[in-house]
Backbone as ProteinMPNN parsed JSONL, in Angstrom:
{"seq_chain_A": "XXXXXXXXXXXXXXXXXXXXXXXXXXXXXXXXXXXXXXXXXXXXXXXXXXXXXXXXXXXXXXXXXXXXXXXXXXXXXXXXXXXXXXXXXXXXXXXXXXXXXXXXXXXXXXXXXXXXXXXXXXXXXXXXXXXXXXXXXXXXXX", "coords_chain_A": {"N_chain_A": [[0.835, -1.181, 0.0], [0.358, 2.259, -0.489], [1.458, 5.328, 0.761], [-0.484, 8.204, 0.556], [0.229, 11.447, 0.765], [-0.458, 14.715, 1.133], [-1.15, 17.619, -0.272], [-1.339, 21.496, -0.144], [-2.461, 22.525, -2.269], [-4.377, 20.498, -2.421], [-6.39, 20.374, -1.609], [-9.805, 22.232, -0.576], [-10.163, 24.956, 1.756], [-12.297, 25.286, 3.995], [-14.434, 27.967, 5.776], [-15.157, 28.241, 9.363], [-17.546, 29.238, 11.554], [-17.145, 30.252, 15.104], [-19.019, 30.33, 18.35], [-18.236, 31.8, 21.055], [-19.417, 31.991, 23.401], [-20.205, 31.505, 26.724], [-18.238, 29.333, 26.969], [-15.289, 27.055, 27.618], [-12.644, 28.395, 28.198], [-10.16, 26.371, 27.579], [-10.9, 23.822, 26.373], [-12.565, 24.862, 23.897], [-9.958, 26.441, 23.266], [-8.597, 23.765, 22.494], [-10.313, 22.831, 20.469], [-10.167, 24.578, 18.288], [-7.117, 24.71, 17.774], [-6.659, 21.793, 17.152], [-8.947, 22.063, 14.615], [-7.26, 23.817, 13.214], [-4.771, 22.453, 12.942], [-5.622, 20.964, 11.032], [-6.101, 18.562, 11.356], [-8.879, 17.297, 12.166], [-9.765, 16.036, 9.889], [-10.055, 13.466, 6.878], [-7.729, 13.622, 6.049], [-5.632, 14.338, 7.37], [-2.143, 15.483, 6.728], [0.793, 15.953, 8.749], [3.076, 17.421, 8.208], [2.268, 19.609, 6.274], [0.128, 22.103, 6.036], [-3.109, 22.13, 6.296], [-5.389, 22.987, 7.233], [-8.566, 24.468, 8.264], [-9.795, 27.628, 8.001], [-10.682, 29.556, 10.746], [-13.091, 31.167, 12.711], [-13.801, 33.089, 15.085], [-16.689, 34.178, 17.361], [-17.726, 36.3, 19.888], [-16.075, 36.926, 22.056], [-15.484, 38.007, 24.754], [-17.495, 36.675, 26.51], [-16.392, 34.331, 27.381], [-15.596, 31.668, 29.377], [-13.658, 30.586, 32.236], [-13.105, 27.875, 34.769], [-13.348, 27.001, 37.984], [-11.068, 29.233, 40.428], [-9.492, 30.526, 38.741], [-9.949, 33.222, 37.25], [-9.069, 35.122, 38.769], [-6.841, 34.358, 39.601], [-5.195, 33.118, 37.833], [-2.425, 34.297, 35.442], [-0.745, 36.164, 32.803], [1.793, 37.17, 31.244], [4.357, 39.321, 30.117], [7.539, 40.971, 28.88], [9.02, 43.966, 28.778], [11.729, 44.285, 27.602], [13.222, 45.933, 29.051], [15.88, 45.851, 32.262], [14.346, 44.916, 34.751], [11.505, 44.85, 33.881], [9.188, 42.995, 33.727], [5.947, 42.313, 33.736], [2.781, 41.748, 34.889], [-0.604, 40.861, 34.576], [-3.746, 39.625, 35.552], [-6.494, 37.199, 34.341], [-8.95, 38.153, 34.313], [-8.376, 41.227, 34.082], [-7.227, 41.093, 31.461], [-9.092, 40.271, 29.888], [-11.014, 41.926, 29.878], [-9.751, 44.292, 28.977], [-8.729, 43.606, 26.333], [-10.024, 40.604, 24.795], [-9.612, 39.211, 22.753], [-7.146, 38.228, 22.768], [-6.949, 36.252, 24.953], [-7.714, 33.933, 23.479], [-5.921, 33.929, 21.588], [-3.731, 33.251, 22.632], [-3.479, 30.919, 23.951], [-4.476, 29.185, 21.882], [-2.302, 29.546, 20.197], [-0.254, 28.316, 22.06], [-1.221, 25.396, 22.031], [-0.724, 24.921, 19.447], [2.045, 23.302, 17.055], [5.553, 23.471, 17.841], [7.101, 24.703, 15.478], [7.791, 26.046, 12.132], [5.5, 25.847, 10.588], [3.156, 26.818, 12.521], [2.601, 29.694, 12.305], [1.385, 30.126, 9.943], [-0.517, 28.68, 10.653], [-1.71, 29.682, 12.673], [-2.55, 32.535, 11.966], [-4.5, 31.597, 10.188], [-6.54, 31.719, 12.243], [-9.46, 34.25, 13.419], [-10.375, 36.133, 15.575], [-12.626, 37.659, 17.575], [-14.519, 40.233, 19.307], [-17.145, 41.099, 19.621], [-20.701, 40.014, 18.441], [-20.569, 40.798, 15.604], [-18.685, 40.279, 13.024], [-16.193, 40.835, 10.027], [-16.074, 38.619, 7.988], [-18.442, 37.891, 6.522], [-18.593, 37.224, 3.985], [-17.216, 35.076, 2.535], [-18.739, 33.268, 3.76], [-19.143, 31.414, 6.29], [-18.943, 28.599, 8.224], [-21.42, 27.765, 10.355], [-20.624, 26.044, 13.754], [-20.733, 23.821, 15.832], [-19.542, 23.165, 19.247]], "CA_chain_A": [[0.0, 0.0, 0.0], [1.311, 3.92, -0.351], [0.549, 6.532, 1.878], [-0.824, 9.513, 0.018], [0.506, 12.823, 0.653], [-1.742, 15.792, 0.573], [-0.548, 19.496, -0.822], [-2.643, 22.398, -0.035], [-3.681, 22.851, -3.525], [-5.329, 19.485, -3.022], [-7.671, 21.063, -0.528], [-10.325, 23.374, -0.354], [-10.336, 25.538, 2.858], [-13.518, 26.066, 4.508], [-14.397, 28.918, 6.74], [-15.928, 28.072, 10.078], [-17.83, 29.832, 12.818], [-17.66, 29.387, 16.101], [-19.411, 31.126, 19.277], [-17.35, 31.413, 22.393], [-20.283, 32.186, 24.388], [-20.223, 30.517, 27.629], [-17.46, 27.81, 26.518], [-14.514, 27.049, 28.526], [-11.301, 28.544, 27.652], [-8.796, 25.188, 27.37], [-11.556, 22.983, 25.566], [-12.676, 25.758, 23.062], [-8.799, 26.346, 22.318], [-8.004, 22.651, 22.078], [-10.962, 22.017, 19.394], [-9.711, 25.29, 17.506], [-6.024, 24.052, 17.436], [-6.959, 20.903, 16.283], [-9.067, 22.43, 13.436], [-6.265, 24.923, 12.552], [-3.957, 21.896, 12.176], [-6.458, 19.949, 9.668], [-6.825, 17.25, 12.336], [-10.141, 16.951, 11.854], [-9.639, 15.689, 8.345], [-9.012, 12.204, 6.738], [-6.364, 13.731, 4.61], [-4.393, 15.041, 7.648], [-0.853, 15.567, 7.09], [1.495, 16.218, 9.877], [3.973, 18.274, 7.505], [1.435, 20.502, 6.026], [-0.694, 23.038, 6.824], [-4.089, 21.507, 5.713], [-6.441, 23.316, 8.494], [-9.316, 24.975, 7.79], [-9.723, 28.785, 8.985], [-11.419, 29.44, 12.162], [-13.894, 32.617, 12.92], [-14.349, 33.193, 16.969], [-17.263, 35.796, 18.105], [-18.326, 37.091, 21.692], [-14.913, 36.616, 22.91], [-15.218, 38.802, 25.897], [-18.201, 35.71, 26.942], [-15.658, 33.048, 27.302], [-15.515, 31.392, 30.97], [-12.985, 29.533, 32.635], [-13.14, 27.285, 35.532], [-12.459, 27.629, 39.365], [-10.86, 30.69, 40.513], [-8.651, 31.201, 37.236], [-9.945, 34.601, 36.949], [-8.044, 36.172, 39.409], [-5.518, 33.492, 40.155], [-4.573, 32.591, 36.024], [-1.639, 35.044, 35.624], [-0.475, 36.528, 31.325], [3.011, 37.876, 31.598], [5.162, 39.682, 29.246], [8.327, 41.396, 29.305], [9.196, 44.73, 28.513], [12.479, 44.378, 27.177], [14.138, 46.403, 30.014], [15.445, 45.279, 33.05], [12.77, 44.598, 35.476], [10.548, 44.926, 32.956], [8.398, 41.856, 33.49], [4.766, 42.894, 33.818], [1.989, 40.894, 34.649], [-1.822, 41.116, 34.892], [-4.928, 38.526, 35.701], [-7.401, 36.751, 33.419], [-10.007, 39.175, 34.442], [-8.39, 42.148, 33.68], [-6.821, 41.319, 30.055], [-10.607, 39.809, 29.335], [-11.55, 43.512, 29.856], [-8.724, 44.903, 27.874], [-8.458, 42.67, 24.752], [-10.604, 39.546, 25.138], [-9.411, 38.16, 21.354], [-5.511, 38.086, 23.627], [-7.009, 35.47, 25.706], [-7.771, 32.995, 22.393], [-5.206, 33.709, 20.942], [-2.743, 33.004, 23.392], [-4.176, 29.62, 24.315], [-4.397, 28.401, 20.426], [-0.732, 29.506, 20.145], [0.293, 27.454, 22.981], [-1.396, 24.533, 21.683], [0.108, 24.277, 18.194], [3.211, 22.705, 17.253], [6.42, 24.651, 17.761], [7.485, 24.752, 14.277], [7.108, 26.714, 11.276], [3.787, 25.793, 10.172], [2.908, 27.36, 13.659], [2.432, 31.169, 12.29], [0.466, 29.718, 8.977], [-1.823, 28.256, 11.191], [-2.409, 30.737, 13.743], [-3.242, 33.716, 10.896], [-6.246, 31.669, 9.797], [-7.711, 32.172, 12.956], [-9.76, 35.379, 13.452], [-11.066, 36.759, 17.045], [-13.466, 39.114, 17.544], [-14.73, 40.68, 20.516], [-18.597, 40.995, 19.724], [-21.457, 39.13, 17.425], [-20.076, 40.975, 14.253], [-17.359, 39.674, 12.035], [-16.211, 41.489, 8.712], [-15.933, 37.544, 6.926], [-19.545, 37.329, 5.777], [-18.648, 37.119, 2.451], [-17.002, 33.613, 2.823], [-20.17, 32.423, 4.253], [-18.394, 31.003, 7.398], [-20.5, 27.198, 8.556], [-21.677, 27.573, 11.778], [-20.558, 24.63, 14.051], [-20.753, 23.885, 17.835], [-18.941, 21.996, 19.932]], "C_chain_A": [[0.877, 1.241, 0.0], [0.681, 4.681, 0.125], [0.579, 7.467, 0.912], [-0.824, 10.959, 0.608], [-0.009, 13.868, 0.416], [-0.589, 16.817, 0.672], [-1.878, 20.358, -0.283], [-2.958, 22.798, -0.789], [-4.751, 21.502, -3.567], [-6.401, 19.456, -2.606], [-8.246, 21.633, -1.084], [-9.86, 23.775, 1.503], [-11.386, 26.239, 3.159], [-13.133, 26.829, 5.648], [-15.443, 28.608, 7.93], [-15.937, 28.487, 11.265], [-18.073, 29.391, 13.714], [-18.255, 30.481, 17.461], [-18.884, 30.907, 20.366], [-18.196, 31.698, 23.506], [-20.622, 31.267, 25.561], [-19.601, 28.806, 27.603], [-16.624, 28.545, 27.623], [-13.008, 27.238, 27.758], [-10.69, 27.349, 26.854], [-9.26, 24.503, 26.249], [-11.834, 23.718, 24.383], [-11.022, 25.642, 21.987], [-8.74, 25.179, 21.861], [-8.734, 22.071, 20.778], [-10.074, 23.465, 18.656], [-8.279, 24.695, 17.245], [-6.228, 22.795, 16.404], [-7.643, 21.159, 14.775], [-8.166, 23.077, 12.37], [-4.916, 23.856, 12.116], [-4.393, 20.955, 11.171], [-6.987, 18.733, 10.402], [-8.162, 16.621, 12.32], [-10.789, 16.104, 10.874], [-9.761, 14.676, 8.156], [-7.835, 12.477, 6.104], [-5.542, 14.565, 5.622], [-3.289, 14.539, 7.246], [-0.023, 16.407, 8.035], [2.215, 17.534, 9.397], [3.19, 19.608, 6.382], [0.44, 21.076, 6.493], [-2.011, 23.094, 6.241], [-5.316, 21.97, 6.557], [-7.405, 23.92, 7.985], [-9.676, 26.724, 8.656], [-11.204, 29.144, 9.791], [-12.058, 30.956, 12.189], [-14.746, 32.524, 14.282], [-15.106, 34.594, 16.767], [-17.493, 35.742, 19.418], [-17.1, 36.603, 22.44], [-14.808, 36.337, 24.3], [-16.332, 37.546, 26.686], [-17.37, 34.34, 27.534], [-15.305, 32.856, 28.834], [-14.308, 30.77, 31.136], [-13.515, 29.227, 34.08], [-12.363, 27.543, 36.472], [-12.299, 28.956, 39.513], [-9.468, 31.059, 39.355], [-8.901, 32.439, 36.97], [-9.505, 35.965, 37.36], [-6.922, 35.164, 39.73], [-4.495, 32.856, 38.283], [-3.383, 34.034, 35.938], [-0.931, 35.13, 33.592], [0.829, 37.74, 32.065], [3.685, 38.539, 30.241], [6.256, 40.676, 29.655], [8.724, 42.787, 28.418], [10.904, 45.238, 27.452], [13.605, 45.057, 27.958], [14.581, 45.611, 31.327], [14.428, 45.525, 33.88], [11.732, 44.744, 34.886], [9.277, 43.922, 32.771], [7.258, 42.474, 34.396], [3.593, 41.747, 33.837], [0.469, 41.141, 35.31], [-3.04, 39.495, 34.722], [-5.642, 38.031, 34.592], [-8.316, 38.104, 33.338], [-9.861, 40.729, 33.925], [-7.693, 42.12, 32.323], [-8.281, 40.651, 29.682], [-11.343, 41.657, 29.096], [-11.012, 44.275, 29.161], [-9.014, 44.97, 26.497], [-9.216, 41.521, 24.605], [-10.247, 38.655, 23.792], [-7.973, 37.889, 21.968], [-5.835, 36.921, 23.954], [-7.21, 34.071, 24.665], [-6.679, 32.996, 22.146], [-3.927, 33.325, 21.076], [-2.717, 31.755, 23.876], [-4.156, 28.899, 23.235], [-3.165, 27.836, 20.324], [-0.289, 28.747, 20.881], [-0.191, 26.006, 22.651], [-1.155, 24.048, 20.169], [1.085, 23.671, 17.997], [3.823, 23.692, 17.186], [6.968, 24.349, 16.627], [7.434, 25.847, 13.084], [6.178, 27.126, 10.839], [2.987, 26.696, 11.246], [1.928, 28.884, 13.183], [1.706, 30.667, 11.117], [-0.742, 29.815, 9.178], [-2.397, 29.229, 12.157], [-2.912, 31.656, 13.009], [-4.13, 32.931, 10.288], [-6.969, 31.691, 10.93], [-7.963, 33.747, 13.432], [-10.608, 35.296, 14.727], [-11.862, 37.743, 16.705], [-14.428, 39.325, 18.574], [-16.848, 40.353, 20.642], [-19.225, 39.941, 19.025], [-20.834, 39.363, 15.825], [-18.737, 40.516, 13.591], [-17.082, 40.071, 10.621], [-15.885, 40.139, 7.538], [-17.347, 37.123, 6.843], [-19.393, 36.798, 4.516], [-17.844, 35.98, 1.872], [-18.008, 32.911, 3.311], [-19.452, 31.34, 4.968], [-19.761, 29.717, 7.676], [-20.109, 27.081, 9.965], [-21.497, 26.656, 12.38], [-20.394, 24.811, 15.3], [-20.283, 22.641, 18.154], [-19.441, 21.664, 20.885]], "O_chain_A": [[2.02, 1.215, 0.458], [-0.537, 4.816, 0.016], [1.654, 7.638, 0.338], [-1.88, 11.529, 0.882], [-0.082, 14.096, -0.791], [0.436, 16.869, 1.352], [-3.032, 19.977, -0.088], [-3.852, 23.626, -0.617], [-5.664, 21.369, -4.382], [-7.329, 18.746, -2.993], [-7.819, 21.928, -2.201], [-9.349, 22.97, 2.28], [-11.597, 27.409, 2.84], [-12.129, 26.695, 6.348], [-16.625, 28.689, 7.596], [-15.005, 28.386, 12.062], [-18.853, 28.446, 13.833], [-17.732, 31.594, 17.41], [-18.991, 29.764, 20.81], [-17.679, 31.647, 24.622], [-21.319, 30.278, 25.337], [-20.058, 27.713, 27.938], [-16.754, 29.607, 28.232], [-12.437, 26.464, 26.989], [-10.71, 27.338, 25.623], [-8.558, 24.388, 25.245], [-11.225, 23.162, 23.469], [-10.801, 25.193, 20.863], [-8.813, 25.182, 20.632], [-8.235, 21.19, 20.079], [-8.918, 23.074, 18.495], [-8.319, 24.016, 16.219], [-6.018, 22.805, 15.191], [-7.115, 20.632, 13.796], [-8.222, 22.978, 11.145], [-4.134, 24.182, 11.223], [-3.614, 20.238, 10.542], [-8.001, 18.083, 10.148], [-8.343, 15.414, 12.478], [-11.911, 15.598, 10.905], [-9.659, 14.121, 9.25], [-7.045, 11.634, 5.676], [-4.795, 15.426, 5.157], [-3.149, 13.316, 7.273], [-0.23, 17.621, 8.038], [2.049, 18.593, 10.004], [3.913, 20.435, 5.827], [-0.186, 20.554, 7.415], [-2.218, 24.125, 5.601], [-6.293, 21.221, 6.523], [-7.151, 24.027, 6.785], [-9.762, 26.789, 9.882], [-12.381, 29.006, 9.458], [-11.427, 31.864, 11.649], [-15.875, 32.085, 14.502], [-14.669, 35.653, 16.317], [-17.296, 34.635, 19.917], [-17.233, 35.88, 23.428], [-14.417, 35.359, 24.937], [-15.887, 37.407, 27.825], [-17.971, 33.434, 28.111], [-14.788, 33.771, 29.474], [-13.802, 30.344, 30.098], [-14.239, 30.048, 34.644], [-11.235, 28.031, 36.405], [-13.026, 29.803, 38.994], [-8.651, 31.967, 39.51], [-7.99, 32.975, 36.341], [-9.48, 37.106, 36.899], [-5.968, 35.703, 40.292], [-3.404, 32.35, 38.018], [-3.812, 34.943, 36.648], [-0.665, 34.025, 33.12], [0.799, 38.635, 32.91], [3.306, 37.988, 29.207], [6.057, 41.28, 30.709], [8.717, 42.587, 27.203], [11.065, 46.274, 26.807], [14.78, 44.854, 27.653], [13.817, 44.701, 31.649], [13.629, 46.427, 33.628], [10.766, 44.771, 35.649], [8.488, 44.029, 31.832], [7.459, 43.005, 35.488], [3.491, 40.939, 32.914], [0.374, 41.574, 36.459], [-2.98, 38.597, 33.883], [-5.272, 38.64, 33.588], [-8.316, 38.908, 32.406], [-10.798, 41.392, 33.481], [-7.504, 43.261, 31.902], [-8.228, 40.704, 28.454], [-11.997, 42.194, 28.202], [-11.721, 45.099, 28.585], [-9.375, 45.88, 25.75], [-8.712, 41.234, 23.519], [-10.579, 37.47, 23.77], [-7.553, 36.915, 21.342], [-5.13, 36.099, 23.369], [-6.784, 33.039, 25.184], [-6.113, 31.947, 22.454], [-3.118, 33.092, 20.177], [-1.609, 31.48, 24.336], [-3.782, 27.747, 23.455], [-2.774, 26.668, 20.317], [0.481, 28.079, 20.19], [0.627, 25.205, 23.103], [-1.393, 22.896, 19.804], [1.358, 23.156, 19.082], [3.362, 24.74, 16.735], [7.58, 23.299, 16.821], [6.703, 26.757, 13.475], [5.84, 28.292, 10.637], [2.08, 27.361, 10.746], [0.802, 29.112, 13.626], [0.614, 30.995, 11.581], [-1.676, 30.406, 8.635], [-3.608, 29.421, 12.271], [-4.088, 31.8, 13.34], [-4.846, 33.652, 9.593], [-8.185, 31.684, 10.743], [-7.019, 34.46, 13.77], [-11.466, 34.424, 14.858], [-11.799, 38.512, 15.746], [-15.258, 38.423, 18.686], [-17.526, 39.684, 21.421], [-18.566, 38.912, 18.871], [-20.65, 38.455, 15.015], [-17.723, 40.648, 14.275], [-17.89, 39.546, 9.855], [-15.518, 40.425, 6.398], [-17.542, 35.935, 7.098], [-20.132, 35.916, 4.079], [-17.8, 35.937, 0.642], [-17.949, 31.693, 3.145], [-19.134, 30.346, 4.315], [-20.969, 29.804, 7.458], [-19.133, 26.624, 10.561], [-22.174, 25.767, 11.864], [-19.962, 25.837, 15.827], [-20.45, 21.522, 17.67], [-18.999, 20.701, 21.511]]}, "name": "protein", "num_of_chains": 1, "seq": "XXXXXXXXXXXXXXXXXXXXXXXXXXXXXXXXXXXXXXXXXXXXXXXXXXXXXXXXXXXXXXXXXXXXXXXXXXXXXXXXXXXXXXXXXXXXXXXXXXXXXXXXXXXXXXXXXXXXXXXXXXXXXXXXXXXXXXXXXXXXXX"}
């Protein structure tokens, strides 16, 4: 038998919506990852970037579990010394609320190349509206 090799011209790439409304952070990311690496597929390949692009609304809706909302901790560093800065779930949900996806996806991809491919087909967005109507995005729930 020969294993068959998929290209990404051998694809289409559908566009699919999803509602983050009262989902749970980890599980949410972990089905998005998985979509964003094609996983979902029969024609995954490991070595290509075969995923289909992802369209998150009501961001700022998105729960987590326990006390994660003041005890979950998003750090970054300023580049100076002491420069390391860090604020709660609760208050970058109030900030930026597409940060909190998108930081959670990223962490669940592979570290590789393909990595940044896959992360730019997914799109955040804070409210109900989304400027990809015109792909006619297929509604799907997890």
């Amino acid at each position: 038998m020969k294993t068959k090799s998929y290209k990404n011209t051998d694809l289409d790439k559908k566009w699919l919506l999803l509602d983050a409304r009262d989902e749970t952070l980890g599980r949410l990311s972990s089905k998005i990852a998985s979509i964003l690496m094609g996983k979902n597929k029969a024609q995954y390949t490991p070595h290509n970037d075969l995923g289909d692009y992802v369209v998150v609304v009501n961001a700022e809706k998105i729960r987590v579990t326990g006390n994660k909302d003041i005890q979950k901790k998003y750090y970054k560093h300023t580049g100076y010394p002491g420069g390391l800065k860090s604020s709660t779930f609760s208050e970058v949900i109030e900030k930026n609320p597409e940060n909190v996806i998108l930081k959670a996806v990223k962490g669940m991809l592979p570290k590789n190349k393909l990595s940044s491919s896959m992360i730019s087909k997914l799109k955040v967005y804070e409210g109900d509206n989304h400027p990809h109507a015109g792909q006619n995005p297929i509604k799907i729930e997890l």
